[in-house]
KOLBATOR-833530 format. One line per field, with one value per atom (N, C-alpha, C): x, y negated, z negated; atom name; residue number from 1. Coordinates in nm, 3 decimals. Each point is the difference from the previous one (the first is absolute). Example, Ala and Ser with C-alpha at 12.3 -4.5 7.8 and 13.67 -1.06 7.14 Angstrom:
xx = 1.319 -0.089 0.090 -0.035 0.082 -0.077
yy = 0.569 -0.119 -0.120 -0.105 -0.119 -0.109
zz = -0.780 0.000 0.000 0.072 -0.006 -0.073
a = N CA C N CA C
k = 1 1 1 2 2 2
END
This chain:
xx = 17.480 -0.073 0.101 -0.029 0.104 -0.064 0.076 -0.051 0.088 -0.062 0.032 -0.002 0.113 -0.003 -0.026 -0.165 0.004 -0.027 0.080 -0.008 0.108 0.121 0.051 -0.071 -0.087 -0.086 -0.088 -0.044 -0.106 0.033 0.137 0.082 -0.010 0.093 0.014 -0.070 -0.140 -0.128 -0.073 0.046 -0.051 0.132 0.075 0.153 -0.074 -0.006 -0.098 -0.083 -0.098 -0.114 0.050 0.055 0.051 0.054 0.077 0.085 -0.107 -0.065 -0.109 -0.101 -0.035 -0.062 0.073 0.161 0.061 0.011 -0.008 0.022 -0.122 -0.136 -0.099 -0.025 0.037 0.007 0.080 0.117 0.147 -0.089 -0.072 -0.059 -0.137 -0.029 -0.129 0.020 0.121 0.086 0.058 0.054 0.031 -0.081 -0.137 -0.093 -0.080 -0.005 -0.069 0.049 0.178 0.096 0.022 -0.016 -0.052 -0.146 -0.071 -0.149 0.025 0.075 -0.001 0.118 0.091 0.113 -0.032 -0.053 -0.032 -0.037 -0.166 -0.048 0.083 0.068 0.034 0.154 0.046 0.095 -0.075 -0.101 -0.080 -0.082 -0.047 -0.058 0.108 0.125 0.139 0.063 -0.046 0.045 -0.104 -0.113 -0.129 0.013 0.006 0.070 0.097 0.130 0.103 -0.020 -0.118 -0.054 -0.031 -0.113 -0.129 0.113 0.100 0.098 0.036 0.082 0.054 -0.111 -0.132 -0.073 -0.078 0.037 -0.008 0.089 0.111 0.093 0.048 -0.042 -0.023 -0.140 -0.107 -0.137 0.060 0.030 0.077 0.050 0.143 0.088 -0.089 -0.081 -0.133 -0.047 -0.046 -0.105 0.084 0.152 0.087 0.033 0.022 -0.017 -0.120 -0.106 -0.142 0.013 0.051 -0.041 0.099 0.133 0.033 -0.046 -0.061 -0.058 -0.125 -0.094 -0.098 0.072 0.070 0.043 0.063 0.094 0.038 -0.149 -0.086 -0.126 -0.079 0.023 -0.073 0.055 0.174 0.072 -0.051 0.031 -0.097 -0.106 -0.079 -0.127 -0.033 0.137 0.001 0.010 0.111 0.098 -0.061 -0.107 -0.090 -0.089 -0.072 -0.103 0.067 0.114 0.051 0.026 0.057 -0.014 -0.139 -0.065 -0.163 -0.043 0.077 -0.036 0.005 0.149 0.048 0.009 -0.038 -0.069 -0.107 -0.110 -0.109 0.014 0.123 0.029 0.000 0.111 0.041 -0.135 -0.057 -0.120 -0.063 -0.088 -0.050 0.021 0.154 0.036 0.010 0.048 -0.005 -0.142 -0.110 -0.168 -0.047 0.029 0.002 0.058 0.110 0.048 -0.049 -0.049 -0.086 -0.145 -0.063 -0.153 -0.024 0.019 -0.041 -0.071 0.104 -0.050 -0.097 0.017 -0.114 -0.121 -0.030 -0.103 -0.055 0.082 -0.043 -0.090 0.122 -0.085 -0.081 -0.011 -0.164 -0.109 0.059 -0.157 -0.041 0.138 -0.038 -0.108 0.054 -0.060 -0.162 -0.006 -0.157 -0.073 0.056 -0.048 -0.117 -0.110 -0.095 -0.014 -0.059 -0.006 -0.176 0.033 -0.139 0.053 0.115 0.056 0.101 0.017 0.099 0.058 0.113 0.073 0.051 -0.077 0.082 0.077 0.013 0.080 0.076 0.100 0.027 0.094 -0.042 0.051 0.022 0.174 -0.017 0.109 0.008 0.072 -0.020 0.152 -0.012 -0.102 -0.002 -0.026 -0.181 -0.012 -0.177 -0.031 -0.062 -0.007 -0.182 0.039 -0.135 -0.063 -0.052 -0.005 -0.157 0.047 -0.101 -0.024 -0.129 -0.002 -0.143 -0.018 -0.166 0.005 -0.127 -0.049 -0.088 -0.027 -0.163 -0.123 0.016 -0.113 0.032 -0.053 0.039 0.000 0.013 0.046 0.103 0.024 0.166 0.097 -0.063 0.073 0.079 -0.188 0.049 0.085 0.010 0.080 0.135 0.035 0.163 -0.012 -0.030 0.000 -0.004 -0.086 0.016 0.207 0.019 0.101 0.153 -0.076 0.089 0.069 -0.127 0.013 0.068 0.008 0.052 0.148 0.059 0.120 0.055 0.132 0.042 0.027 0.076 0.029 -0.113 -0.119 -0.093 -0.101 -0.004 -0.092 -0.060 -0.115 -0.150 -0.037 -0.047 -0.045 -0.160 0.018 -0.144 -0.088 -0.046 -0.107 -0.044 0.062 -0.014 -0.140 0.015 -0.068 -0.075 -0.138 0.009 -0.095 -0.006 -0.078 -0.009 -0.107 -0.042 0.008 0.103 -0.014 0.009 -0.041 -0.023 0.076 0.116 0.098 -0.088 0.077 -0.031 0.046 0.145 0.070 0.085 -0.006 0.124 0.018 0.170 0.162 -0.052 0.010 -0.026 0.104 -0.079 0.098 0.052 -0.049 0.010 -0.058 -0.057 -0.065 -0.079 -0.017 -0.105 -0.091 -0.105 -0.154 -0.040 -0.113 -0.075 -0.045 -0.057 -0.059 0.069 0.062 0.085 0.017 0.049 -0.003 0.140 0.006 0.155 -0.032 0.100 0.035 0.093 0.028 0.120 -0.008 0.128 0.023 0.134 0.006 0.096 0.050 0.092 0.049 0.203 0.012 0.164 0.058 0.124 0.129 0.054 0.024 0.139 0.046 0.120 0.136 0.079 0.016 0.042 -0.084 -0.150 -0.046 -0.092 0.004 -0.060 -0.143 -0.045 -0.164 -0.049 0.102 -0.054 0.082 0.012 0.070 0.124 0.048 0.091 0.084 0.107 0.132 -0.053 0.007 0.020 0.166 -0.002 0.152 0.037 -0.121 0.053 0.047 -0.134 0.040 0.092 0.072 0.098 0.158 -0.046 0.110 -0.024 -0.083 -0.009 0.086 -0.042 0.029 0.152 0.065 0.140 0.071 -0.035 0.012 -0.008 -0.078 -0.012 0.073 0.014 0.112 0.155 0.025 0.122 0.023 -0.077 -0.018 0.016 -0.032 0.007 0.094 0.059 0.180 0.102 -0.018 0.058 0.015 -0.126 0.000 0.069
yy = -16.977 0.076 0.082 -0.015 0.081 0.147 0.106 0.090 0.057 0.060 0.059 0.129 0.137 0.093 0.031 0.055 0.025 0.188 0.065 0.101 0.068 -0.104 0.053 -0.038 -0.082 -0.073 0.126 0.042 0.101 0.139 0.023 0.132 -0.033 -0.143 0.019 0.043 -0.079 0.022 0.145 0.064 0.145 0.052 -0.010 0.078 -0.079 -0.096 -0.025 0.082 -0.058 0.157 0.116 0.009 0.164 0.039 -0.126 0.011 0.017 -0.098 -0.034 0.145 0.075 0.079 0.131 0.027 0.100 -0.046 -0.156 0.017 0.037 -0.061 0.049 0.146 0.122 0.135 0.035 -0.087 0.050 0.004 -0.135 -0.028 0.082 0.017 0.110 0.135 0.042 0.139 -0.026 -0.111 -0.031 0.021 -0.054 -0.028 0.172 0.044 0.138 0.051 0.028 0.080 -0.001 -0.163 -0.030 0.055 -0.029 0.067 0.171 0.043 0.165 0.014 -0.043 0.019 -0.033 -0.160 -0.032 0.070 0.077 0.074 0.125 0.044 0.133 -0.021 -0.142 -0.012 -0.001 -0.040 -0.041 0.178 0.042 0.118 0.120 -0.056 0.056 -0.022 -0.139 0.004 0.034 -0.008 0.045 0.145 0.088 0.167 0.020 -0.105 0.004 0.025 -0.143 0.002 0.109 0.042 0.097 0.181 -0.022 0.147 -0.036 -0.169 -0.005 0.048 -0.038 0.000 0.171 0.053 0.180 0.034 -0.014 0.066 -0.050 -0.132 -0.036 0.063 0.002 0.055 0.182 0.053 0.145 0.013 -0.082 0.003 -0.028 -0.090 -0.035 0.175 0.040 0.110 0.113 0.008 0.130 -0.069 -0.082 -0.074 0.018 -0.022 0.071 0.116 0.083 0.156 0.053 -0.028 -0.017 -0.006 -0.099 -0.063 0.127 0.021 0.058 0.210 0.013 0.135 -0.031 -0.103 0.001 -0.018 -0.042 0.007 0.134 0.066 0.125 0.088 -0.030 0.121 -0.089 -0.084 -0.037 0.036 -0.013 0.085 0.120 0.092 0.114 0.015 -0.033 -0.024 -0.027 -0.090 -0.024 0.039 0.093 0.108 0.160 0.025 0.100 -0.062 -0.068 -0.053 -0.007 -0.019 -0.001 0.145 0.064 0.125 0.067 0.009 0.033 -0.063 -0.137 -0.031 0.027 0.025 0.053 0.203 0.023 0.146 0.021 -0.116 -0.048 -0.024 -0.066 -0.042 0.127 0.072 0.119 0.112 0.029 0.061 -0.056 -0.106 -0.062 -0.024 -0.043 0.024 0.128 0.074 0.171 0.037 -0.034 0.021 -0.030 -0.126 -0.074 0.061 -0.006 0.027 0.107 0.118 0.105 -0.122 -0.046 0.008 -0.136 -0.092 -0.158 0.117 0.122 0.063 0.047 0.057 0.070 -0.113 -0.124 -0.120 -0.048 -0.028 -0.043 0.088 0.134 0.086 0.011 -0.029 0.010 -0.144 -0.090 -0.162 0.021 0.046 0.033 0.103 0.066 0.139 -0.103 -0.014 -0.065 0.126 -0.077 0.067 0.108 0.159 0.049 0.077 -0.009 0.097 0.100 0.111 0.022 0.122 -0.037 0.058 0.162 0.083 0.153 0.009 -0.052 0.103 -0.109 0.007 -0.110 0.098 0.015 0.057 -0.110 0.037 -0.089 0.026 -0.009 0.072 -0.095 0.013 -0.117 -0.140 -0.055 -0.121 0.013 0.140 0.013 0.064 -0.071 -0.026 0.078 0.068 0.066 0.023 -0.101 -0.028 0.078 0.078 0.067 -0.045 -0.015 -0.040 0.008 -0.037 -0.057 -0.097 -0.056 -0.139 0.015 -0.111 -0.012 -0.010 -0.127 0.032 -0.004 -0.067 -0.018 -0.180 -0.063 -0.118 -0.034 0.081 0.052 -0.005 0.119 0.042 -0.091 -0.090 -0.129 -0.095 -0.006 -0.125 0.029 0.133 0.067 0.019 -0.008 -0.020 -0.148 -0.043 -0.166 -0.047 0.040 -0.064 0.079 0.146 0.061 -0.066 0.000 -0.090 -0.147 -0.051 -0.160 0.051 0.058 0.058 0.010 -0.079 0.017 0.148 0.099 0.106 0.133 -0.027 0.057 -0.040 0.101 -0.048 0.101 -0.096 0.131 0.083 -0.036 0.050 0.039 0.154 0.063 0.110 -0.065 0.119 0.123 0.150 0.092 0.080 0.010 0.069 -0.022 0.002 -0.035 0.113 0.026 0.072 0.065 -0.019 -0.051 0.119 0.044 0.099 -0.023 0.114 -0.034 0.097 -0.060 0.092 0.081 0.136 0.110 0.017 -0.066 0.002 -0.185 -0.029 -0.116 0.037 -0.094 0.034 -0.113 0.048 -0.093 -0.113 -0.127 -0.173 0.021 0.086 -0.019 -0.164 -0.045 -0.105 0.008 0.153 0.050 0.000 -0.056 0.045 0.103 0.011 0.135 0.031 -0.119 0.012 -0.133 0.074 -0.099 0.031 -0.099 -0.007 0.027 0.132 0.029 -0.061 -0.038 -0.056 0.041 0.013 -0.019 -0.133 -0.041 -0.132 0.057 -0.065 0.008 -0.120 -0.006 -0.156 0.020 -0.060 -0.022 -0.059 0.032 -0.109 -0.102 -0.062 -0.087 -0.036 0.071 -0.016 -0.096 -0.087 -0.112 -0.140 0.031 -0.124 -0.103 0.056 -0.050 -0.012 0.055 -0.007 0.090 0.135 0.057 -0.065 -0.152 -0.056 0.007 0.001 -0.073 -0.077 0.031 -0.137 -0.063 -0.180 -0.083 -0.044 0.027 -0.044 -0.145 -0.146 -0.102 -0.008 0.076 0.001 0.057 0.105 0.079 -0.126 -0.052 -0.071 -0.176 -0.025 -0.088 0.054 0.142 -0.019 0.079 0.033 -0.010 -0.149 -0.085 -0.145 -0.033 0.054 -0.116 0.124 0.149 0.027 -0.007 -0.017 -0.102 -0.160 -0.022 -0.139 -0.019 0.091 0.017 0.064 0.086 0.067 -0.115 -0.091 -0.060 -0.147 -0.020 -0.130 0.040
zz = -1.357 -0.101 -0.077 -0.142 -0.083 -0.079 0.030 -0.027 -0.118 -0.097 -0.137 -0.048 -0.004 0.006 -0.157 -0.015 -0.124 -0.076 0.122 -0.022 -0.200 0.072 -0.144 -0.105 -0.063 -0.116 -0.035 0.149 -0.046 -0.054 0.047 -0.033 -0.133 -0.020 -0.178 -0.070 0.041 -0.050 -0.021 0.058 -0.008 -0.084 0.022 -0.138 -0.101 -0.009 -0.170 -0.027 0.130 -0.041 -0.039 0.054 0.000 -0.162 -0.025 -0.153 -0.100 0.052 -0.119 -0.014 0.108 0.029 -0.096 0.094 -0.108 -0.178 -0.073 -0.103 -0.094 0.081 -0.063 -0.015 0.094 -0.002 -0.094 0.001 -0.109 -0.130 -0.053 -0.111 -0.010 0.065 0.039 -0.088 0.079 -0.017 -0.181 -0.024 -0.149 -0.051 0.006 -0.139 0.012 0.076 0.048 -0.140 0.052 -0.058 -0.140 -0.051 -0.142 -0.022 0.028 -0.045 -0.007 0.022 0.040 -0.124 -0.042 -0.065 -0.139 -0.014 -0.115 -0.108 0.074 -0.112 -0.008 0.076 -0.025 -0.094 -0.001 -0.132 -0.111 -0.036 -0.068 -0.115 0.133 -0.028 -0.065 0.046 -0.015 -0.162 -0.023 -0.159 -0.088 0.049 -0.115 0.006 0.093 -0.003 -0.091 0.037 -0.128 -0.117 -0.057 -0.102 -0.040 0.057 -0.020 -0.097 0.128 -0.030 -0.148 -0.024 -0.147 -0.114 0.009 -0.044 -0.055 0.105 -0.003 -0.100 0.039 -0.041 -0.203 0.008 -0.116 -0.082 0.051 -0.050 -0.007 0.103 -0.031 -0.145 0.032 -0.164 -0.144 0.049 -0.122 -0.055 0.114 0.050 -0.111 0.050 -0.070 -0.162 -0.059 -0.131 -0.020 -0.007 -0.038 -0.007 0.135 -0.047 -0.093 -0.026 -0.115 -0.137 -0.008 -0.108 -0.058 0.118 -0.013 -0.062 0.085 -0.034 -0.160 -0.050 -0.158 -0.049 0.008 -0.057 -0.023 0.066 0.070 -0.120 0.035 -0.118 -0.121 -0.039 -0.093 -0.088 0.068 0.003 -0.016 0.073 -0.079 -0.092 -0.034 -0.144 -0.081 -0.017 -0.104 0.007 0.082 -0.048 -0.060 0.073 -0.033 -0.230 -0.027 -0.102 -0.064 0.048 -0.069 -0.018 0.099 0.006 -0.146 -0.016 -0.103 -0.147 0.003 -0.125 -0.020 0.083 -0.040 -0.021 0.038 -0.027 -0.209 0.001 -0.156 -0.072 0.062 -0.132 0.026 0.109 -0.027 -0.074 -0.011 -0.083 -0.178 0.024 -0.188 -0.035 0.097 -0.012 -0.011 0.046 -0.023 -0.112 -0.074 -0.107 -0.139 0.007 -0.124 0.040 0.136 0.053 -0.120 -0.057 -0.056 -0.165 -0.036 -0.170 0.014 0.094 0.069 0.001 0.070 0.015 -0.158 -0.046 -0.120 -0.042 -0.061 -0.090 0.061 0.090 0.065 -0.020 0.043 -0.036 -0.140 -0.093 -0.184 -0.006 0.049 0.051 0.004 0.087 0.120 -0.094 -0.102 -0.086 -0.113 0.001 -0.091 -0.121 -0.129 -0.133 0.110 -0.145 0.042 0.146 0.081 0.086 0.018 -0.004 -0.008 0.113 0.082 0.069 -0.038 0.099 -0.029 0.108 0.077 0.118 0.061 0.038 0.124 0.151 0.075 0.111 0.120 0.053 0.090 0.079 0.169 0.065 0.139 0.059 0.125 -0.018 -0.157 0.055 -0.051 -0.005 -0.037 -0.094 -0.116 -0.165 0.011 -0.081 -0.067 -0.162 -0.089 -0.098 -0.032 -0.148 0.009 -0.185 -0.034 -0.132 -0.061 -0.150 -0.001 -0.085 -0.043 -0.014 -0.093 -0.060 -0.069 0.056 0.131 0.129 0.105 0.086 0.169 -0.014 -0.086 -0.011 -0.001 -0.100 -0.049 0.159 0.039 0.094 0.133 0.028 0.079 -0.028 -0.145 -0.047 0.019 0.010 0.009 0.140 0.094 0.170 0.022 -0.024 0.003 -0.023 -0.147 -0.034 0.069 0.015 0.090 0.144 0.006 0.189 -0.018 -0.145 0.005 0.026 -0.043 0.049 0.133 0.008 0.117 0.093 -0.158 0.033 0.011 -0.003 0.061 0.108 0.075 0.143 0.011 0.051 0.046 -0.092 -0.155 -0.115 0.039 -0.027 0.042 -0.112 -0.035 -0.076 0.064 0.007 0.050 -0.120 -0.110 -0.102 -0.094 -0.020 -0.158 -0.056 -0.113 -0.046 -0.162 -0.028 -0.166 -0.060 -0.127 -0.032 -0.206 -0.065 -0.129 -0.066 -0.087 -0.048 -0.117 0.023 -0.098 -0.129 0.001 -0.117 0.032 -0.106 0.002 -0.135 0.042 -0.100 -0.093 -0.111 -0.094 -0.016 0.010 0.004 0.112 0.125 0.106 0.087 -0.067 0.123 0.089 0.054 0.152 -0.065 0.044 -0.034 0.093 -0.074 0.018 0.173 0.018 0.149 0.058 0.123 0.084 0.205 0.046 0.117 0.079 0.058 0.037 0.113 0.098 0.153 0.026 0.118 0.062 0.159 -0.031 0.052 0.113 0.136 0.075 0.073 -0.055 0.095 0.079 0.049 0.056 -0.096 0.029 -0.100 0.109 -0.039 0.103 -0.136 0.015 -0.137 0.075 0.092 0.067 -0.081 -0.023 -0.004 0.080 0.085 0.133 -0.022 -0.039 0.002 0.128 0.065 0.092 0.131 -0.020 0.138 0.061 0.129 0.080 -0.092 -0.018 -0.026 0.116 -0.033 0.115 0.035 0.105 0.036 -0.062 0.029 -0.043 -0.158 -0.077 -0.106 -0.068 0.047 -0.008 0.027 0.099 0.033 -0.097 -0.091 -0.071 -0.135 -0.050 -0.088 -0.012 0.079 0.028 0.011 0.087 0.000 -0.182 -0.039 -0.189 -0.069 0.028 -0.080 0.019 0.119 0.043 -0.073 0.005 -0.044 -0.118 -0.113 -0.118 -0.057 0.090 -0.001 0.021 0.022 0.056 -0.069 -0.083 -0.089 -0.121
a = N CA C N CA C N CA C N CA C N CA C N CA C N CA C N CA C N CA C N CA C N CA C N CA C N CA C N CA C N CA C N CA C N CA C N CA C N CA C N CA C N CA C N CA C N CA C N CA C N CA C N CA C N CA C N CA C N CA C N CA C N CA C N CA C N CA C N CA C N CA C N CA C N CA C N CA C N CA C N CA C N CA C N CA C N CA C N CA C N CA C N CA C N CA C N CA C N CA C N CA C N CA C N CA C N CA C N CA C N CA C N CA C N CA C N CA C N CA C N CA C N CA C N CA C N CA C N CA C N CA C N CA C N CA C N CA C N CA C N CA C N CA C N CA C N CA C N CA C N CA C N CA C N CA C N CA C N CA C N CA C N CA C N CA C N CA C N CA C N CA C N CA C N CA C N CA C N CA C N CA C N CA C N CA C N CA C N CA C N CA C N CA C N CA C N CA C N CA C N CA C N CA C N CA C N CA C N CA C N CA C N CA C N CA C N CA C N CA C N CA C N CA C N CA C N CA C N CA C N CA C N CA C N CA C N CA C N CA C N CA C N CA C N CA C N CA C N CA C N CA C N CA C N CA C N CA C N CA C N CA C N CA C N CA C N CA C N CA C N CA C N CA C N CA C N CA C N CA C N CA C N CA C N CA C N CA C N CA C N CA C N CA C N CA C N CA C N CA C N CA C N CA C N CA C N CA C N CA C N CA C N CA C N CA C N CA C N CA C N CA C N CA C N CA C N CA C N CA C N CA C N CA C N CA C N CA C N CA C N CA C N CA C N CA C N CA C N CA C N CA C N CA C N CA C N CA C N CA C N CA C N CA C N CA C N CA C N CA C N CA C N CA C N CA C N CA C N CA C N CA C N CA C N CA C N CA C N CA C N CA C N CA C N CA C N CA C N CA C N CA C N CA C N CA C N CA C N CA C N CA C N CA C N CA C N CA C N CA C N CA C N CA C N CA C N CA C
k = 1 1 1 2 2 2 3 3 3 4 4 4 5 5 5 6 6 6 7 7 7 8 8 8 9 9 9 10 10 10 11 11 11 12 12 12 13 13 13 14 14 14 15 15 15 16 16 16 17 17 17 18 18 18 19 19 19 20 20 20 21 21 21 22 22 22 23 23 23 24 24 24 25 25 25 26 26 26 27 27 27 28 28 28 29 29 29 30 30 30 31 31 31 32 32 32 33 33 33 34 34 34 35 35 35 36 36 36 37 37 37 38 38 38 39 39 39 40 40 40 41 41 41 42 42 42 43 43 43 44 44 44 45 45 45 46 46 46 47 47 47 48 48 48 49 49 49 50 50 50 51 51 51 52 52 52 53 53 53 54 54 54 55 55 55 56 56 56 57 57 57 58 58 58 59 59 59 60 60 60 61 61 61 62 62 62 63 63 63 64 64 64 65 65 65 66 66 66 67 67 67 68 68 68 69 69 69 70 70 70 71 71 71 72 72 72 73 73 73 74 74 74 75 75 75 76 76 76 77 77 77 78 78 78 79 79 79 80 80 80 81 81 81 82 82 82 83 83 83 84 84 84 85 85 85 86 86 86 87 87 87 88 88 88 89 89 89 90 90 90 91 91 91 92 92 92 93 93 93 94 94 94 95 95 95 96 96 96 97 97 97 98 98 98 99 99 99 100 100 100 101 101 101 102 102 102 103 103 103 104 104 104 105 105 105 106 106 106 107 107 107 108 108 108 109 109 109 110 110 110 111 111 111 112 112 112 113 113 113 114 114 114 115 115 115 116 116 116 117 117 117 118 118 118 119 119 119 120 120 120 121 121 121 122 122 122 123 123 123 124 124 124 125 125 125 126 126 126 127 127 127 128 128 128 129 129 129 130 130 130 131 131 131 132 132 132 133 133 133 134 134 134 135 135 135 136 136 136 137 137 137 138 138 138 139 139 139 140 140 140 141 141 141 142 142 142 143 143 143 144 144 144 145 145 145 146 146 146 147 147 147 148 148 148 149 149 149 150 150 150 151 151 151 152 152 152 153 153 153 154 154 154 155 155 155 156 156 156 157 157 157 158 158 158 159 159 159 160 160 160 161 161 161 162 162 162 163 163 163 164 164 164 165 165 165 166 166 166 167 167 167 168 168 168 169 169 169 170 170 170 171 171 171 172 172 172 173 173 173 174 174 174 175 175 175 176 176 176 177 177 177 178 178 178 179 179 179 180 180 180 181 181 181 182 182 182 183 183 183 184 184 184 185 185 185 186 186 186 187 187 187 188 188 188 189 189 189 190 190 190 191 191 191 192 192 192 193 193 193 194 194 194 195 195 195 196 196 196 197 197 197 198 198 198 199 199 199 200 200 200 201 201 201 202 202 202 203 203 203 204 204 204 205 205 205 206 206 206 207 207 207 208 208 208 209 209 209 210 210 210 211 211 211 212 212 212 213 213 213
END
């Protein structure tokens, strides 16, 4: 009878196992180590990114505020300028405003009326006069008020009186209607209103424009 020692076959057999056993752990331990590393290279350059991306949007951020502060002075600069052209015209509108008033009220003065008094102080006009009737009278408030340079034209007085003596080739008749009338000036023009800033700033724009052609 022949007998067959197959103890070494089985040794081998288990060091395989065994190899095979440690390489699957080795590779075990690999792919772990990749799954854990991967993303965190990964997560590692999108951070990169993310910082370039700051630091670029920052520099954006300080070029805007730049931008925005020359705007700002800007902005001063050209109201402080509006300022003072509207200083200029108030004064050269104030300068002409007196005799624009006169001729308008000679304007607004209908035949059959006639002006005695004119008082007027800060801007508040007190016209004192008489008439032929109270028709009269409306028709010179009416045309008064078409005037820019009067505002808030008010009939304070009227009352019918019959002269005792008239100047011969005087013109007054005998029986007539004195009033007195109170209204504002604006020797500017305005009609009472606000300068508008836009318009203020239009018509600087077209007298530039016209200095300039």
């Amino acid at each position: 009878m022949i007998r067959i020692n197959l103890l070494p076959l089985r040794e081998a057999e288990r060091a395989v196992g065994r190899r095979n056993q440690m390489s699957l752990v080795a590779l075990g331990a690999t792919i772990s180590a990749l799954i854990m590393i991967v993303p965190y290279m990964i997560q590692g350059r999108q951070m990169a990114g993310l910082e370039s991306e700051i630091r670029d949007t920052q520099d954006e951020i300080q070029i805007y505020n730049k931008k925005v502060a020359e705007v700002r002075d800007l902005e001063r600069v050209r109201t402080d300028v509006q300022a003072k052209l509207q200083v200029v015209r108030d004064l050269n509108d104030k300068r002409v405003g007196p005799a624009r008033v006169l001729h308008d009220l000679s304007v607004a003065t209908p035949e059959n009326l006639w002006l005695l008094d004119f008082n007027e102080g800060n801007g508040n006009a007190t016209l004192t006069g008489m008439a032929l009737d109270n028709e009269t009278i409306a028709r010179f408030m009416r045309q008064l008020s078409a005037s820019k340079y009067f505002v808030a034209v008010d009939l304070v007085e009227t009352q019918r009186r019959t002269a005792t003596k008239r100047p011969k080739n005087s013109g007054v008749p005998l029986s007539f209607t004195r009033f007195i009338v109170k209204a504002t000036i604006d020797y500017f023009g305005r009609n009472g209103q606000k300068p508008d800033p836009v318009q203020l700033e239009a018509d600087a724009s077209k007298k530039g424009a016209e200095k300039n052609a």
